[in-house]
C-alpha positions as CSV (number, residue, x, y, z in Angstrom):
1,X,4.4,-29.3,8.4
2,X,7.2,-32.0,7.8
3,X,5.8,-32.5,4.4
4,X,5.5,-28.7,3.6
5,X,9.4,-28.0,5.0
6,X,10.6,-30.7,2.4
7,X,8.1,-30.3,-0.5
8,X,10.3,-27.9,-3.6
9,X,6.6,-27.5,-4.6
10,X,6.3,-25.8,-1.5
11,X,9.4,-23.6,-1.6
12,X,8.4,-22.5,-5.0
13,X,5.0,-21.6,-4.2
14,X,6.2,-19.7,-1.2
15,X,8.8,-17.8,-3.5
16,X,6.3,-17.2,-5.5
17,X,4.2,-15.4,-3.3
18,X,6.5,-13.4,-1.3
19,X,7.6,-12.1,-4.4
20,X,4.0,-11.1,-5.4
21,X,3.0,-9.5,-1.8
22,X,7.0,-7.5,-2.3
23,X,6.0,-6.1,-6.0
24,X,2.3,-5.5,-4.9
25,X,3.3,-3.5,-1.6
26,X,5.2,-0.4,-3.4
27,X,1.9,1.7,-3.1
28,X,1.8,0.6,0.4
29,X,5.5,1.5,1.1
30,X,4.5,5.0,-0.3
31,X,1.5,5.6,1.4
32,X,3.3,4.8,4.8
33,X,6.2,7.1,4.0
34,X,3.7,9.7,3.6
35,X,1.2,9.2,6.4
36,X,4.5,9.0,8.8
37,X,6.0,11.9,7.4
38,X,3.9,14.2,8.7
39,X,4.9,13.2,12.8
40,X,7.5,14.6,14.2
41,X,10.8,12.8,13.4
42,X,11.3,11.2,16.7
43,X,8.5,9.4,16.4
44,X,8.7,8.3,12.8
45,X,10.3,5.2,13.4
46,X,8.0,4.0,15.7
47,X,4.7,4.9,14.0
48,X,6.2,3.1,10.9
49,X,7.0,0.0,12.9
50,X,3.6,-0.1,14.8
51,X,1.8,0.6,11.5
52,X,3.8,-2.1,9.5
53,X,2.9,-4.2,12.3
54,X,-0.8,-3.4,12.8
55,X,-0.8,-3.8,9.1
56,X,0.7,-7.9,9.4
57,X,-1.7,-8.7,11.9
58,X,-4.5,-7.3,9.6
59,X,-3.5,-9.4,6.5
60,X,-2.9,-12.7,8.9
61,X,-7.0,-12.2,10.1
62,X,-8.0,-11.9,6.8
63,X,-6.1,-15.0,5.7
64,X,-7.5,-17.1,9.1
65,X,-11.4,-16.2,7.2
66,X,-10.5,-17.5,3.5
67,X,-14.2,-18.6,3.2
68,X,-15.3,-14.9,4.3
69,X,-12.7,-13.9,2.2
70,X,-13.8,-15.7,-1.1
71,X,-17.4,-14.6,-0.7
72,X,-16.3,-10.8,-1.3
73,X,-16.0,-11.9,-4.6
74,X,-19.7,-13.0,-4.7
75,X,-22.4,-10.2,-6.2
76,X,-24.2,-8.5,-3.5
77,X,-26.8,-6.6,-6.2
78,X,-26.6,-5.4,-10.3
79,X,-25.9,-2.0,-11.5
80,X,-27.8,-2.5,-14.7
81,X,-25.8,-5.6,-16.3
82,X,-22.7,-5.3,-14.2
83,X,-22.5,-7.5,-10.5
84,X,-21.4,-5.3,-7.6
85,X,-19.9,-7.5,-4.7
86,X,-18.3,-6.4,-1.2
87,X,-14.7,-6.6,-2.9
88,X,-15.9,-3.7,-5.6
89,X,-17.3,-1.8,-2.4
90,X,-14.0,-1.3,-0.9
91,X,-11.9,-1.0,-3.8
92,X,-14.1,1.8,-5.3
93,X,-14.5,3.9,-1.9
94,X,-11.1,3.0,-0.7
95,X,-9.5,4.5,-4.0
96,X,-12.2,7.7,-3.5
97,X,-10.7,8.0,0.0
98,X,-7.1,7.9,-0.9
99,X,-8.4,10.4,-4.1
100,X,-8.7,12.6,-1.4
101,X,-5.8,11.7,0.7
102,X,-3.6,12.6,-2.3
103,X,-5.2,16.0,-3.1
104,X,-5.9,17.0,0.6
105,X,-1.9,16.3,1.2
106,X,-0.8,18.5,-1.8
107,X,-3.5,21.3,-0.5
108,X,-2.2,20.9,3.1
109,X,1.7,21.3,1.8
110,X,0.6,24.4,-0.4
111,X,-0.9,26.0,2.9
112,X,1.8,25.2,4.8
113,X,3.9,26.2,2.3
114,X,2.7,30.0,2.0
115,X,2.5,30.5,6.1
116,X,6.0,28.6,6.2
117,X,4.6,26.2,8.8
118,X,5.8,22.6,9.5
119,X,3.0,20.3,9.2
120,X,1.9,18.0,11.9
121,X,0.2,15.0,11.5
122,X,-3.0,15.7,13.2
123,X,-4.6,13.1,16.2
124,X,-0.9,11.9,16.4
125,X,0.9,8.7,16.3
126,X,-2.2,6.6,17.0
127,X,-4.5,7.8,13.8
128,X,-1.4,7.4,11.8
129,X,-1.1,3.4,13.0
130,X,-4.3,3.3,12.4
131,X,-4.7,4.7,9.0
132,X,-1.6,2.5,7.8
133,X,-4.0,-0.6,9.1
134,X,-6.8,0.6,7.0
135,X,-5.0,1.6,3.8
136,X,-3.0,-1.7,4.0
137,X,-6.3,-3.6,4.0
138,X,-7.5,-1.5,0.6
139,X,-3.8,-2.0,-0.7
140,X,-3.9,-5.9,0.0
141,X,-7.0,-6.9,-0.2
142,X,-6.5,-8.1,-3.9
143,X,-3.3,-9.6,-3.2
144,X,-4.5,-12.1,-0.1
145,X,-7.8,-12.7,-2.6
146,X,-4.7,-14.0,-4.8
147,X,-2.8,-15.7,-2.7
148,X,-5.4,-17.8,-1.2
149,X,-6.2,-18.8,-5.2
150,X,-2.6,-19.6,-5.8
151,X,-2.2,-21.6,-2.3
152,X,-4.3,-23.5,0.0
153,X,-1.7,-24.4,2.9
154,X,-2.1,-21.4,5.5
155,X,1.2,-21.9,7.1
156,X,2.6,-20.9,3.4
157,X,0.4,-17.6,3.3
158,X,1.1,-16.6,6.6
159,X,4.9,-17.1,5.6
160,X,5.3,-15.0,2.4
161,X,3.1,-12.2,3.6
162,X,5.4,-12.1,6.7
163,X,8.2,-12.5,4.6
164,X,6.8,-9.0,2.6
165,X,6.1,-6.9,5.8
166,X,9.6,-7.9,7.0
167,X,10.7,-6.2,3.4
168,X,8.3,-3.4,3.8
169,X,9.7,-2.6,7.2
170,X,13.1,-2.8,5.9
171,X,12.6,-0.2,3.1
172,X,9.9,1.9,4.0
173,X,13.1,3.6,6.4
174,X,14.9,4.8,3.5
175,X,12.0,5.9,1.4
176,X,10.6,8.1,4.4
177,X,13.7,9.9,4.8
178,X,14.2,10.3,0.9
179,X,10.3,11.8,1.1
180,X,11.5,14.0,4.0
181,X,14.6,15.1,2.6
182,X,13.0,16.3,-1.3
183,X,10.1,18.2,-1.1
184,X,10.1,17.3,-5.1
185,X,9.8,13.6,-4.3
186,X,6.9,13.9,-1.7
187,X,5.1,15.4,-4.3
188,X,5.6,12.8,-6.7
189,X,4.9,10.3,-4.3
190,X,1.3,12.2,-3.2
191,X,0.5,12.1,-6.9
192,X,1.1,8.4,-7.0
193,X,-1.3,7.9,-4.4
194,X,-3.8,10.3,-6.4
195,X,-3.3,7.7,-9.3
196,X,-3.6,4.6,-7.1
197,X,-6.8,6.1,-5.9
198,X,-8.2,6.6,-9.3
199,X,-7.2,3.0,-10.4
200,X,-8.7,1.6,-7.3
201,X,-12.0,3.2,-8.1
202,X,-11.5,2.2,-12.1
203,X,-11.5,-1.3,-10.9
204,X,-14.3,-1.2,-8.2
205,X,-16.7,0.1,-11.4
206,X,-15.5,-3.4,-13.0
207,X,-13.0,-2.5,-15.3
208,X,-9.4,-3.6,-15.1
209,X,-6.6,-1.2,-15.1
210,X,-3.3,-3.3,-14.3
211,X,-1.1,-1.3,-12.0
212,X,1.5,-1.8,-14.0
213,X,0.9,0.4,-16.2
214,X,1.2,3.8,-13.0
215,X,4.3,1.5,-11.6
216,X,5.9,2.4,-15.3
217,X,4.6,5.7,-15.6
218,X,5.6,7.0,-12.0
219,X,9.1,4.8,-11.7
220,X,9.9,6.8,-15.1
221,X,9.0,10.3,-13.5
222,X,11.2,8.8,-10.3
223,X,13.8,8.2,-12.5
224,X,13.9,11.9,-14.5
225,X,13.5,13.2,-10.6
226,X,16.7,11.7,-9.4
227,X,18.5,12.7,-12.5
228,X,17.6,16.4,-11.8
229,X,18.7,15.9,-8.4
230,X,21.8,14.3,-9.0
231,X,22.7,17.3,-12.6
232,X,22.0,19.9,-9.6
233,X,24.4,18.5,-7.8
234,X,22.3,17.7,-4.4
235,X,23.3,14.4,-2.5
């Protein structure tokens, strides 16, 4: 521990990574501000910290099984020529399931809209803890796959991925009140998660589509949003 606390390699590697598991966590901050905006507002807050929470423990387990964790990588069986293994699994159903997230959301707001109902998150603050636990596994899965390539000290790992949750925490606040505030911007942000769903299953089939490519396309639509809010003269 000594030798990691006074190593620059170290420091740099931990920069590194926190500033990966930060960039690679927007579509996580988005799906959080979404799942906890359908609660109540008093307990917003909390769901968003338990979730956030739930969410570091998750990524810490997966980090304490790095050999379990590199064999989801391995082939499990062939589609024709193309190697299917455990990673692909949950990449491809994991983006079907937040497919249907997305749309169900927009579908659920239309409804809502028409009968002039608020909309409730249903099973309460539990299922939304536990659907930010589950999402943040699909979300991360690639980036703790990475970080154990880039780094093979634990205490490093553990570090920068705490280091990103205590960002995520930090901003997913603002972004659920923003979400709440702009019925414009929750639709945006839904549509993101349509997109991210999309990409995910893209990927599982074996075909890389780099995020950054939605990350341009949707901060650009953020952008031209703000810009209409702001012309129309709304805080």
């Amino acid at each position: 521990m000594i030798e990691l606390i006074t190593s620059p390699d170290a420091w740099i590697t931990l920069a590194t990574l926190a500033t990966l598991e930060i960039i690679l966590g927007v579509d996580n901050l988005v799906m959080i501000a979404i799942l906890v905006s359908a609660l109540p507002q008093n307990r917003q807050d909390i769901a968003r910290r338990l979730g956030i929470g739930f969410a570091l423990l998750t990524r810490v387990c997966l980090l304490f099984t790095m050999s379990w964790l590199a064999s989801l990588v391995a082939p499990i069986f062939h589609i024709s020529t193309h190697p299917v293994s455990v990673r692909d699994l949950v990449m491809f159903f994991g983006g079907f399931f937040l497919l249907y997230k997305g749309l169900h959301e927009l579908w659920v707001m239309r409804q809502h809209k028409e009968e002039g109902e608020r909309h409730a998150a249903k099973g309460g603050l539990f299922l939304v803890v536990l659907q930010i636990g589950i999402f943040d596994i699909v979300f991360s899965l690639d980036s703790v796959i990475t970080a154990v390539g880039m780094s093979n000290q634990l205490p490093i790992m553990v570090l920068a991925i705490s280091i990103a949750m205590a960002v995520m925490l930090f901003g997913s606040g603002p972004i659920v009140k923003v979400i709440n505030k702009h019925i414009s911007i929750k639709v945006l942000a839904l549509c993101f998660i349509v997109l991210i769903g999309i990409m995910l299953m893209i990927n599982g089939t074996g075909y890389h589509m780099p995020k950054a490519y939605i990350y341009a396309a949707m901060g650009f639509s953020a952008f031209v949003e703000i810009m209409v809010i702001w012309v129309t003269g709304k805080k």
